[in-house]
N, C-alpha and C positions, 0 to 999 in steps of 0.2 A: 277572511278566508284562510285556512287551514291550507296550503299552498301543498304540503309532503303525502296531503290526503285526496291530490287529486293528479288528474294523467297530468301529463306536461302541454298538449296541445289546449284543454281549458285554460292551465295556466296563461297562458300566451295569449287565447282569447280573453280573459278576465282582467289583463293587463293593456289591452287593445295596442297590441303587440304584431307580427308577422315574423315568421321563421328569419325570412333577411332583412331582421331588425327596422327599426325606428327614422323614421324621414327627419332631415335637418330642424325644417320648422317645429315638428313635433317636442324632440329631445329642447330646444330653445325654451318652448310654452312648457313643457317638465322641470324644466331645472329652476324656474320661477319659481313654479309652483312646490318645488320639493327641495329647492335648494345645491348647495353643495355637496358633495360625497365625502365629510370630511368630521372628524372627530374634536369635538370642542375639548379641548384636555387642561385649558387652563383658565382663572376666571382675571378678566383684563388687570392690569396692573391699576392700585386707588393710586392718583397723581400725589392725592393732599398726606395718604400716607408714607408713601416715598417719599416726599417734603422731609416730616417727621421724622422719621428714624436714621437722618444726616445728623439728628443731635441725640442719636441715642450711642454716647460715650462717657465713660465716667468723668475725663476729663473736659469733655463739653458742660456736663453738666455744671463742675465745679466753674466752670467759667461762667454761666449764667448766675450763678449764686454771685458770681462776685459780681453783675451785671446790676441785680437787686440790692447790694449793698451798699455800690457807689452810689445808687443814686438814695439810699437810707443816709449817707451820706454828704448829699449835697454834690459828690462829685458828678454833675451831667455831662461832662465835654467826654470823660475816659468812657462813663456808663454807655453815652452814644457811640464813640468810637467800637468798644467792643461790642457791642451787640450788631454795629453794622458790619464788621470784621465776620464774626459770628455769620452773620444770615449769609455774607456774599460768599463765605466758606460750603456752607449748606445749599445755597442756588447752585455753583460748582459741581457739588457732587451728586446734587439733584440732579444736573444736565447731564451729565455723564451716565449717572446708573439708566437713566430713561433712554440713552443713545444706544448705550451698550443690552439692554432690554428689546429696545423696537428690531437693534439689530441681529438678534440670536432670534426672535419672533420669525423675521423674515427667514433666516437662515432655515429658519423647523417648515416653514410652507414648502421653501424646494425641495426639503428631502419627499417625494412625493414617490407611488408605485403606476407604475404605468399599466396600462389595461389594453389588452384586443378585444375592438369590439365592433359587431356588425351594424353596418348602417347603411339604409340603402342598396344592402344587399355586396358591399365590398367591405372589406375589413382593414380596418383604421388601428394605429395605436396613438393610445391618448390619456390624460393626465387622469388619474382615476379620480380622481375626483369630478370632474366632467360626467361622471356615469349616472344615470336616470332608471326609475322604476321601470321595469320595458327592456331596458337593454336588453340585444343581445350578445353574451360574450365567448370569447373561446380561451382555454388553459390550456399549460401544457407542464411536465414537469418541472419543478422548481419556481414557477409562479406565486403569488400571495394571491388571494381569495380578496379582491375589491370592493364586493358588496355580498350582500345575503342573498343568495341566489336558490332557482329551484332545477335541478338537472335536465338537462332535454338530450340530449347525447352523452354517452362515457365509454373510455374503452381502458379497461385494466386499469378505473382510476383509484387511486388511496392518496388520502389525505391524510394529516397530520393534524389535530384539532385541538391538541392540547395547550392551545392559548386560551383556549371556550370551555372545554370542557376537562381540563386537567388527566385526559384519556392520555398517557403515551403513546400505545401503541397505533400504528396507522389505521385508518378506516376504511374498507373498501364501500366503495361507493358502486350505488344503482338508479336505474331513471324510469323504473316502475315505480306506482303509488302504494303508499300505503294505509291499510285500510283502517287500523286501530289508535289511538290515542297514542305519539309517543313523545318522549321528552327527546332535548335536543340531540341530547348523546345517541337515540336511536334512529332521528330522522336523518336515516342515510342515502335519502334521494332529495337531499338540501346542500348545500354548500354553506358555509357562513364567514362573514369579515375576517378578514386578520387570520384564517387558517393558511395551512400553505400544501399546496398540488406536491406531494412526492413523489408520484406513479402517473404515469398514463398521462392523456389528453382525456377534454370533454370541452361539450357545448353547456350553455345554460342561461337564463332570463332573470335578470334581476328583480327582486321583488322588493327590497326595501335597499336604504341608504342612509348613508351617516350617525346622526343619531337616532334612527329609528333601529340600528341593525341590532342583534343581541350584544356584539361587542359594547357599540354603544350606549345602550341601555345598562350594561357594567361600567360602563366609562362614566355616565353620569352620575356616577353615584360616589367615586371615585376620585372627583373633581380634584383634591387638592392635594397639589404632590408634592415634595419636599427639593426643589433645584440642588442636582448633586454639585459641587468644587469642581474643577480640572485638579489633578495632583499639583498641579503646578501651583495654582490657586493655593489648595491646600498647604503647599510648603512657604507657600509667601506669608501666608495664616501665620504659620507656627514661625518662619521668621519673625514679622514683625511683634509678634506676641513676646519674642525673645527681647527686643530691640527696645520693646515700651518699656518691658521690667527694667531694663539698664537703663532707661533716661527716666524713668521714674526714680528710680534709686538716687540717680546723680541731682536728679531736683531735689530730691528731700534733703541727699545734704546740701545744697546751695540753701534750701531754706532755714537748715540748724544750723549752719555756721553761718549765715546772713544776721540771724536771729541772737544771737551770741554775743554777733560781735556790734550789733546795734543796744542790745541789753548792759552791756560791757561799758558801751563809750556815753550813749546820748539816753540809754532807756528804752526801753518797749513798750510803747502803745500800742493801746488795738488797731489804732490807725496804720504805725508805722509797719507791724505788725501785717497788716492785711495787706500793705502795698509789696512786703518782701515774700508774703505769699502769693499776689496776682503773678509775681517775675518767674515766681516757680512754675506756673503754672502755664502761664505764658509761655517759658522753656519747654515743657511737656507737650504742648501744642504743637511748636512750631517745629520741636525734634522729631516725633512723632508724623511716619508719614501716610496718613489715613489715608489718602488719596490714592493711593499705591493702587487696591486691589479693583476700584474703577477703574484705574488708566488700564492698568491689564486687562480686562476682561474686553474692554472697547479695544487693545492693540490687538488682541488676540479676533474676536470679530472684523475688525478692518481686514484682517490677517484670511481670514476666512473669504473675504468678498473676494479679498484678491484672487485665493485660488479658484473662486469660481470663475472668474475670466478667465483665468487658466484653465479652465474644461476638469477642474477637480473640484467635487460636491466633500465637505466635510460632514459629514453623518454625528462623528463623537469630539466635541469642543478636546476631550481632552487630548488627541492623538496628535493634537498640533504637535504639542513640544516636542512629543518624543520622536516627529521628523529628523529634526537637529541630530538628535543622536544616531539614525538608520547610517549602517556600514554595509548591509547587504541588500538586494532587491533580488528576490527569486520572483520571475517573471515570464508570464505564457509568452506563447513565442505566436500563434492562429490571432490577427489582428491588433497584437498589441506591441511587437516588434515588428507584423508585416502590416501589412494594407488590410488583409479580407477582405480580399477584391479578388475572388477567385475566377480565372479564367481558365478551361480546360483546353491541353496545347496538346496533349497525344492519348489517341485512344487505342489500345492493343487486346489480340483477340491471340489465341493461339496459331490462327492462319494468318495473318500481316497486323503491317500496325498504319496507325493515319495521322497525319500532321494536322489539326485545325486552327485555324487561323483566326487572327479576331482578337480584341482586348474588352475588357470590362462584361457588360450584358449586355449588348448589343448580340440581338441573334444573328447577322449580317459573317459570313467568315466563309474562306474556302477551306472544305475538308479534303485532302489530296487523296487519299483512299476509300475504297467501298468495304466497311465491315458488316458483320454480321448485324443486323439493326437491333436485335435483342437486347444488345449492350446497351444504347443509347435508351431505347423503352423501359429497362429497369429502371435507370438513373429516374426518369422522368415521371415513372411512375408512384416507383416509391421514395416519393416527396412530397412533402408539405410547405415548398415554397410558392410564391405566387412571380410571375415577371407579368410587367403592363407596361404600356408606353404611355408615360402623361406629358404634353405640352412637349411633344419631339425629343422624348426622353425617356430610357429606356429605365425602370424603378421596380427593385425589388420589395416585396415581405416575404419575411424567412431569417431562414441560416442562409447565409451565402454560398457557401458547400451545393448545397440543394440546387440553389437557384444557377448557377455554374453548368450542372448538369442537364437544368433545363433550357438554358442558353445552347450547348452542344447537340443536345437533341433537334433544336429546332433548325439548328445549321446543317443538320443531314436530312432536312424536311422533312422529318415522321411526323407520321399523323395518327393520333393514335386515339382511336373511335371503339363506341362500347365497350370501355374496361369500368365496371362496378368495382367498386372497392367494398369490403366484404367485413375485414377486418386488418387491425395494426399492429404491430409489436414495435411500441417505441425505441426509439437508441437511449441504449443509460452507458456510462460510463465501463463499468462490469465486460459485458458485449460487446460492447465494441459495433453492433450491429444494427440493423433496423429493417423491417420484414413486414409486408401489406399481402394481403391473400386477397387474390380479386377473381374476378368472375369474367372469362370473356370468350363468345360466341358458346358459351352453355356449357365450358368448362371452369374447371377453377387452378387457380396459377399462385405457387408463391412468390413472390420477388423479394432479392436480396441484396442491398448492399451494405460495404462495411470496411474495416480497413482489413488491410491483407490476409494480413497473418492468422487474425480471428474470424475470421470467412473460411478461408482455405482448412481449418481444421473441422470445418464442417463439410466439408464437398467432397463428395467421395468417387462423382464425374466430374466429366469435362465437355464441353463442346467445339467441336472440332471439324470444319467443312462442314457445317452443318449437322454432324452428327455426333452424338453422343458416346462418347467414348470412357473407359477408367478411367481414372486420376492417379496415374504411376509416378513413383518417386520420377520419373525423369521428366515428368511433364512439370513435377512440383518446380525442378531445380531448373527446368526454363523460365516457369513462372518467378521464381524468386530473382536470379539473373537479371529480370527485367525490372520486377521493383526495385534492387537496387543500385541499377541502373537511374533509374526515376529520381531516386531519393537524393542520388550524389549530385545531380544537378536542381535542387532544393525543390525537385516538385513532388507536390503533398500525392497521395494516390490511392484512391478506391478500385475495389474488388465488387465485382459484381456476378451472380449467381439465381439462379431459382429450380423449380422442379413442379410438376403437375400434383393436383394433392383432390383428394377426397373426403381428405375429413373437416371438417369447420376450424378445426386450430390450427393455427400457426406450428407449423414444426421445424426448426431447423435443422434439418438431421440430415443428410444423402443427397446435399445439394446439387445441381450442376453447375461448376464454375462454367462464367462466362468470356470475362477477361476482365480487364483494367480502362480507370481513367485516370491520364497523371494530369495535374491542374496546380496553375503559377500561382504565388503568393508573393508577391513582389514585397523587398522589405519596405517602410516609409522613409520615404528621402530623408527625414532629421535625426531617426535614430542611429545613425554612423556617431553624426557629434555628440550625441546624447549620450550612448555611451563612452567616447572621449571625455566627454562633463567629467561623468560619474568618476571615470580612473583620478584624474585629478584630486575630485572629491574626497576620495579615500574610500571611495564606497566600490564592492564588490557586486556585479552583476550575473543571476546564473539565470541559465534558460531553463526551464522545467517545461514541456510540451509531450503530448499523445503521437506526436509523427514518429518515423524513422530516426533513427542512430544518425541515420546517412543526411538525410534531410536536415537535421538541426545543424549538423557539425558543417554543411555548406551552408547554412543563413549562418550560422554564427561566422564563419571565415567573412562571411559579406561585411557583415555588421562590424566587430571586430572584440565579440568575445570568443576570447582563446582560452586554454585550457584541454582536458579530458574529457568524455565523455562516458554516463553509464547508460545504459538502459533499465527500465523498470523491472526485470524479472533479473539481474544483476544486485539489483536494491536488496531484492526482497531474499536475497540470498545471502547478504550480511548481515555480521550484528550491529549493534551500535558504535562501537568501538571501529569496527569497521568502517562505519559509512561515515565516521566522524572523523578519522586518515585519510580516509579516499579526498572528504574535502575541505585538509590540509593540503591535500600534495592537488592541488589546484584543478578541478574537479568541476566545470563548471555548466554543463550540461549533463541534463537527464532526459532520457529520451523516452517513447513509450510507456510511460509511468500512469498508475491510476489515483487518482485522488489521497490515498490513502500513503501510497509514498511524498506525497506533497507535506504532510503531517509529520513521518520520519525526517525528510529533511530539515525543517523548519525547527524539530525542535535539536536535531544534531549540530543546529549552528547555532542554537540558545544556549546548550551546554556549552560550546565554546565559546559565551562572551558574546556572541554576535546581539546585535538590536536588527530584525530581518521586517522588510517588508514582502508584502508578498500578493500575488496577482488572483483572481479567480473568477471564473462567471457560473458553475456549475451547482447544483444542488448538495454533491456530493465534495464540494471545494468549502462547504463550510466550515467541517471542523478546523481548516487548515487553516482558511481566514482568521478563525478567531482566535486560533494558539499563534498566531505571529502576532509580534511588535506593533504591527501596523497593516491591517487587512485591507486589501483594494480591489475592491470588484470593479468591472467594468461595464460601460453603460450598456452593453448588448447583453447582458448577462441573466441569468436569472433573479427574482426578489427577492430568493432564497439567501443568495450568496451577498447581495447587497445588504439583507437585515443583518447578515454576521460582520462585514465589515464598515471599517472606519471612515475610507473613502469612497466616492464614488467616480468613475471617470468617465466622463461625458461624450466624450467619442474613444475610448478604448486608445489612446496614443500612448509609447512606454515613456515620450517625451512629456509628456504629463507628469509622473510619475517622479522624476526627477524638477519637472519646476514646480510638483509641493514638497519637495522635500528642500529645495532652494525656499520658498516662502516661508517653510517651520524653522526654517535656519536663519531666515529675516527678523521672522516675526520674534524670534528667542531671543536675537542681538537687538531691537527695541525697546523690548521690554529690560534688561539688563540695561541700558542707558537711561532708561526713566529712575531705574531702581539708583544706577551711581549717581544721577542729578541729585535725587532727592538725599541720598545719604549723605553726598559732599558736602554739602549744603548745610544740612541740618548738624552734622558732628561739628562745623565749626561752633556754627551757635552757640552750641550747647558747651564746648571748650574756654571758649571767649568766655561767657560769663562764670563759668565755674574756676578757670583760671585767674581773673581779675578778683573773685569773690575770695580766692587761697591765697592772694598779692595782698591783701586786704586794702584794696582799691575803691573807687565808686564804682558803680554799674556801666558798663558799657553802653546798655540796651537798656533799654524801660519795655514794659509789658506790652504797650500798644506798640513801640517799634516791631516786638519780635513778631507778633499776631500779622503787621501786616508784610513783612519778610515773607510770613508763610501765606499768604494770599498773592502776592503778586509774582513770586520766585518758585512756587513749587505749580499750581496750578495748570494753568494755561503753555507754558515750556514744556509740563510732561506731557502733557496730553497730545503736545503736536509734535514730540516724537514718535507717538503712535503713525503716525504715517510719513515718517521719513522710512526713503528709498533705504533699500541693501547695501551694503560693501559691495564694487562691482565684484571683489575676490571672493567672495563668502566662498561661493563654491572650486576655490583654489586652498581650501582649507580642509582639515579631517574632522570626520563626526565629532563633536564634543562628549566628552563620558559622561556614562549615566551617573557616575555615584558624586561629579562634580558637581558642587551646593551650586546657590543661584550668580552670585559671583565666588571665582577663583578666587584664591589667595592675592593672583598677581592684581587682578583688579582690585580686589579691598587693599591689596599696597597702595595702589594709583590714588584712589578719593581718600586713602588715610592722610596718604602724606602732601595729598593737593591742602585738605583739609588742616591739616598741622599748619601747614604755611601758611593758609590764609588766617588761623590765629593767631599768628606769632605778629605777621605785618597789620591787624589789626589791633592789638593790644599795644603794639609799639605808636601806632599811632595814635591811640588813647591816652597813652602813656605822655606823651609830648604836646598833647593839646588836652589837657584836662585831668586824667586818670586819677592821679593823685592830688588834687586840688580840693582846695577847704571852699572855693568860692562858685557859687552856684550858675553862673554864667559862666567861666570857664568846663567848670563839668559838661555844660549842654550842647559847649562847642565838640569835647570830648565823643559827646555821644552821639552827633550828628556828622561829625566825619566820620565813623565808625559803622554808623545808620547807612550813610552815601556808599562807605565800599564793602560792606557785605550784600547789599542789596544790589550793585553794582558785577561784583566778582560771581554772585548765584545765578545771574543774569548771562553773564558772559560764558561760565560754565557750564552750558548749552552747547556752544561754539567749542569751546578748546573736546567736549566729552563725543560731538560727531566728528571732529578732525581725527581724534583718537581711532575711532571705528571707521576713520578715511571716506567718510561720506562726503559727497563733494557739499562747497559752502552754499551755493544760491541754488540746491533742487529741493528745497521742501520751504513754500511761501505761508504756511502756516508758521516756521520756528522763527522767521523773521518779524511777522506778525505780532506772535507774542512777545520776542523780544523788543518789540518797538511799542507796545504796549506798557508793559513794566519799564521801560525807557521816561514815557510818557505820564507812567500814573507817580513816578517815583520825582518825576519833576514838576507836576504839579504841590505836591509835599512840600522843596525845597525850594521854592520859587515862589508860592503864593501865601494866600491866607492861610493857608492849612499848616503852613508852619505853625503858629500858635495854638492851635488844636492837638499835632502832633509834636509840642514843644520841641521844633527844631530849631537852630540857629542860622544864621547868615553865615555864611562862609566868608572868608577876604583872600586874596589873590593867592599867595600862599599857602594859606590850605588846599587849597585847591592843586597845586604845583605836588605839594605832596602826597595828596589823594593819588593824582595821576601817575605818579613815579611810582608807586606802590601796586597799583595796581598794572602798569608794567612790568614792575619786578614780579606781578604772582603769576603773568601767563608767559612771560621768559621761564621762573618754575617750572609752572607745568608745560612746557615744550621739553626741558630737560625730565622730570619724572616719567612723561610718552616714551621718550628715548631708552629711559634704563627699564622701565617694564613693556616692551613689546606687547601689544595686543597678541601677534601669532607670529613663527616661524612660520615664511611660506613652503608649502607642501611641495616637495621637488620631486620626492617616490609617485610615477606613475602608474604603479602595477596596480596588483588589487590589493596587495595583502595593507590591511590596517594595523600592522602590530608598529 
């Protein structure tokens, strides 16, 4: 069926459909039948070839060569060793890349678009993917288009379509059929997936879903996309890329000057020859730390689940990091600093005013005066919120704003019978307003409400005792007296107006003011300390909000951001230069501002250095979302403002806000502890044999020691730093800078010279039990105490690298785990048969005395290195400035 070619009521019948939508069991027996509402984008991960490509490296490969060689040579015991070294390195990363896979999967289901949709005849919202051929659904501006729908209502709607149709400019839409043949771009009594509502409200019935929509039908075709890096990713890339060429280098010459000096003394065989090439290669392994950009991606997903318990949705993997860095948060102040629990406390007329009584939406309150009832009938009329009582509870859908004034209405017990509603003029940002033309007792009426100031320049009466009077500057400078009045004790406040009308449009022009409703916004009890957090933090907090001057600057006094305040037509009256002093010289509310000042802000504190997060739920909040550092819609918000930003916030709290930027500060500090484990670690190795090789010594390490150094020491220890807890201080610390590489200086001091040390006290003890020895038992004793404590010390620094980062010692039972593991696997080795295998020797009393002293003396070291390179000065400046 040609759906755009036919009325909307066939529609509905041919869908065996009803105007108030789809019965529960219905939409159940559909979504069987038709599935999910959701776009297949990717083709499942092949297990066997993820196996595989854990050995696509160059120097894996050359490892496998030498796997095929030993055993051309008869050597079985190394040939097995390495290959089993080899596969348990590849299961490793195997487990990893598939943890860190399933869990970025799950992460893409929740980013999901929420849908209104009628069922039953009430209107639900719900996960759009739930949505069924049949539905039926309602939009409003700023929404995303959930399925391929056919219009059945529209009022002034345009759409934006160029995800489908590459059309920029918006579409005005209709719910007339059309009678001719048209392609997509013409049928504009269609709606389709993945567009998004710019204008207006409508109704409309779904006709396909998922991948049957046209989206989808592109989408499949499209299947295979290329997974972008996080920058982060990509800089750990281009590190370790730096890091292999340096331990390659350093291999090669271990293997020319190994080669030399065996050419030199006893002769070069191919044999001897390939064994001084296994060690180099061996060293390139175990220096090399492959494992890296798995642990990150799974710390960085851990990272992620976290915030969602935190009531923060992550939309873009990459935006983690650059939490760490956020020094400012420009944030709405309507539910995301207060509750949006709006309760209306005084309603004023030009003849009195009325106290009403009452919290939340409960329509239950004493109103102390009798007003004009016209005021309260606007509010209640022109609205599109719904109040119901479910299960002894009073539950809105809507804006809360809305539903506030339908709360107030019902406390003065109006009752308000045959009013048609005719036509709408939505609220957009711009206006300020919103205006429904209705029909009642065989007249027609416009109703107005809006905030103050952009109301009142359209009223040109008043009503007054009931009668209609000018609107004189002296009545204005009553009226404004009272809103700011209003304002200073932080209550939010609408204007309310209309006028008799004759012609079918909406005209705002000659209104009659009516009077005011002021309505409490209480702030939420945790954002006092939250922003105490934040000062500590380093990070600057500014309110950006559409209320009064007067209004912000009493919630901010509540809260306790201080500072200046502008208002939005003040903004718009500077230059850049200007608005860029204003917020040096501490500047931390705007008031009245429209979307577009949110944009001049955002980028005046990017010129200066700032990293800004920033709040939004509107359609017209998008450009702003996406030019900050870090864009954060809120979960009441529109699709619109959520597809441009980075987070999402689940219940709009500003305390959210601040515990993901405490997470990207966590998750930044894990990851840089994976990174120092594994560097410490490996720069010894790599010293130790290249040092002994310049001493012109025996080998410290043999090839199978170092292979499994790097299987038992680097694995399983990094990866359960991935879920070790925070610094309780992180956020008693300042943003770390953007241009700061992945570790400081100060930290590559810390693992160089932990590193040095543990070379120096293992070569001395090589030195003293073997190093230089002509006899082949003493060498092996050489190389198995040497074996026991760098496998031991790699082990331990674990411990001394989260004491560093002041993590307390017993809250993460994964890092004891695997330290008791490598404890366990490395004593099996030294204790059993496997000695002979991994040609180790028996230790005697002795040695052992000295093992231990030694590795005393390297974590008394490193207590003293902690000491001289401070992880952080603690942060003492509480104000806001980050300089």
């Amino acid at each position: 069926m040609l759906y755009y070619q036919e009325d909307s009521n066939s529609v509905i019948s041919e869908l065996n459909s009803t105007p108030n939508g789809l019965e529960k069991a219905e939409v159940e027996r559909r979504q069987v039948e038709y599935g999910f509402n959701e776009l297949q984008t990717e083709k499942k991960t092949n297990l066997f070839l993820l196996f595989i490509t854990q050995f696509k490296s160059f120097i894996i490969y050359i490892l496998l060569f030498a796997v095929v060689f030993s055993f051309i040579l008869h050597e079985y015991i190394d040939a097995t060793i390495i290959l089993s070294i080899l596969i348990a390195n590849a299961l490793i990363g195997f487990f990893q890349e598939l943890s860190a896979n399933k869990s970025l999967e799950a992460l893409k289901k929740l980013n999901t678009i929420q849908a209104k949709v009628i069922r039953e005849g009430k209107v639900e919202v719900i996960n759009s993917k739930d949505l069924v051929p049949g539905d039926i659904i309602k939009l409003e501006a700023g929404d995303k288009v959930p399925a391929d729908c056919r219009l059945i209502e529209q009022n002034r709607l345009k759409v934006e379509e160029a995800a489908l149709t590459g059309e920029s400019l918006p579409v005005s839409k209709i719910t007339d059929k059309i009678t001719k043949e048209s392609q997509i771009a013409d049928q504009t009594n269609m709606l389709f997936s993945s567009t998004t509502v710019l204008e207006g409200t409508a109704k409309a019935i779904v006709i396909e879903t998922g991948m049957k929509t046209e989206i989808g039908k592109i989408t499949s075709m499209i299947r295979d996309t290329q997974k972008e890096l996080t920058p982060l990713q990509k800089k750990l890339d281009k590190f370790g890329k730096k890091l292999s060429y340096i331990i390659i280098i350093i291999c090669i010459a271990v293997l020319v000057v190994m080669s030399i000096k065996n050419f030199l003394t006893v002769g070069l065989t191919p044999i001897l020859f390939f064994e001084v090439f296994l060690i180099a290669v061996a060293l390139a392994v175990a220096a090399v730390p492959e494992g890296l950009p798995a642990v990150v991606t799974i710390t960085l997903s851990i990272g992620v689940k976290r915030l969602l318990k935190k009531k923060a949705l992550v939309r873009r993997l990459a935006s983690v990091e650059t939490l760490g860095s956020c020094n400012v948060i420009c944030t709405d102040k309507t539910g995301t600093l207060t509750k949006n629990e709006m309760t209306v406390q005084n309603a004023w007329t030009l003849d009195k005013e009325a106290q009403i009584e009452g919290i939340g939406y409960n329509p239950n309150g004493y109103v102390s005066s009798k007003l004009e009832p016209l005021l309260y009938k606007i509010g209640a009329v022109c609205n599109n919120s719904n109040l119901e009582k479910k299960e002894n509870m009073w539950t809105i859908t809507g804006d809360p704003t809305e539903a506030a004034l339908l709360v107030s209405a019902k406390k003065t017990e109006l009752e308000i019978k045959e009013i048609k509603r005719l036509d709408e003029f939505p609220f957009d940002s711009m206006r300020k307003m919103m205006s429904v033309l209705v029909e009642e007792k065989g007249k027609k009426f416009i109703y107005t409400k809006g905030a103050p100031d952009q109301l009142l320049k359209n009223c040109s009466f008043a009503l007054k005792n009931g009668k209609k009077i000018k609107l004189s500057p002296k009545e204005k400078e009553i009226i404004g007296k009272k809103i700011n009045e209003y304002s200073s004790e932080a209550l939010r406040v609408l204007a309310f107006a209309y006028k008799e009308s004759t012609s079918k449009d909406i005209e705002e022009k000659n209104l009659i003011f009516v009077g005011l409703q002021a309505m409490i916004d209480p702030p939420r009890e945790d954002v006092s300390d939250s922003i105490a957090k934040t000062k500590r933090a380093g990070i600057r907090v500014i309110m950006i909000t559409g209320d009064y001057k007067e209004t912000a600057l009493a919630i901010g006094r509540k809260i306790g951001i201080e500072g200046k305040a502008l208002t939005g037509e003040e903004i718009g009256n500077l230059s850049l230069d200007e608005l860029k002093k204003e917020l040096k010289n501490n500047t931390n509310i705007f008031a009245r501002v429209i979307p577009e000042h949110k944009q001049r802000i955002v980028g005046a504190l990017q010129e200066q250095g700032h990293i800004v997060a920033m709040t939004g739920d509107g359609v017209n909040d998008a450009p702003a979302l996406k030019k900050a550092n870090i864009g954060v819609a809120v979960g009441s918000g529109t699709d619109v403002a959520k597809e441009a930003a980075d987070f999402v916030l689940l219940d709009d709290s500003f305390t959210n806000i601040v515990n993901a930027i405490e997470e990207g500060r966590g998750i930044y500090q894990n990851i840089q502890k994976t990174i120092m484990l594994l560097l410490s670690g490996n720069l010894s190795e790599i010293l130790i044999i290249f040092f002994a090789v310049l001493f012109g010594w025996n080998l410290p390490l043999t090839a199978i020691m170092l292979l499994w150094i790097n299987l038992i020491t680097d694995g399983a220890p990094a990866l359960a730093m991935a879920v070790d807890p925070y610094s309780k201080d992180i956020m008693n610390q300042k943003p770390k800078d953007t241009k700061e590489e992945i570790l400081s200086k100060q930290k590559l001091s810390v693992i160089s010279l932990r590193g040095i040390i543990l070379t120096i006290f293992a070569l001395i003890l090589f030195k003293l039990f073997g190093g230089a020895s002509d006899i082949a038992s003493e060498i092996q004793i050489g190389q198995s105490i040497v074996f026991l404590f760098v496998v031991i010390s790699e082990t331990l620094l674990v411990l001394i690298i989260r004491d560093y980062y002041k993590t307390p010692i017993f809250t993460n039972t994964w890092v004891w785990l695997a330290i008791g593991t490598s404890f366990v696997l490395q004593s099996l080795v030294m204790f059993t048969p496997l000695q002979t295998i991994f040609k180790v020797a028996t230790l005697n009393f002795v040695q052992y005395m000295y093992f231990i002293g030694f590795e005393i003396l390297l974590v008394l070291g490193s207590i003293v290195i902690k000491n001289l390179f401070p992880l952080y000065v603690k942060n003492k400046n509480l104000n806001y400035s980050t300089k």
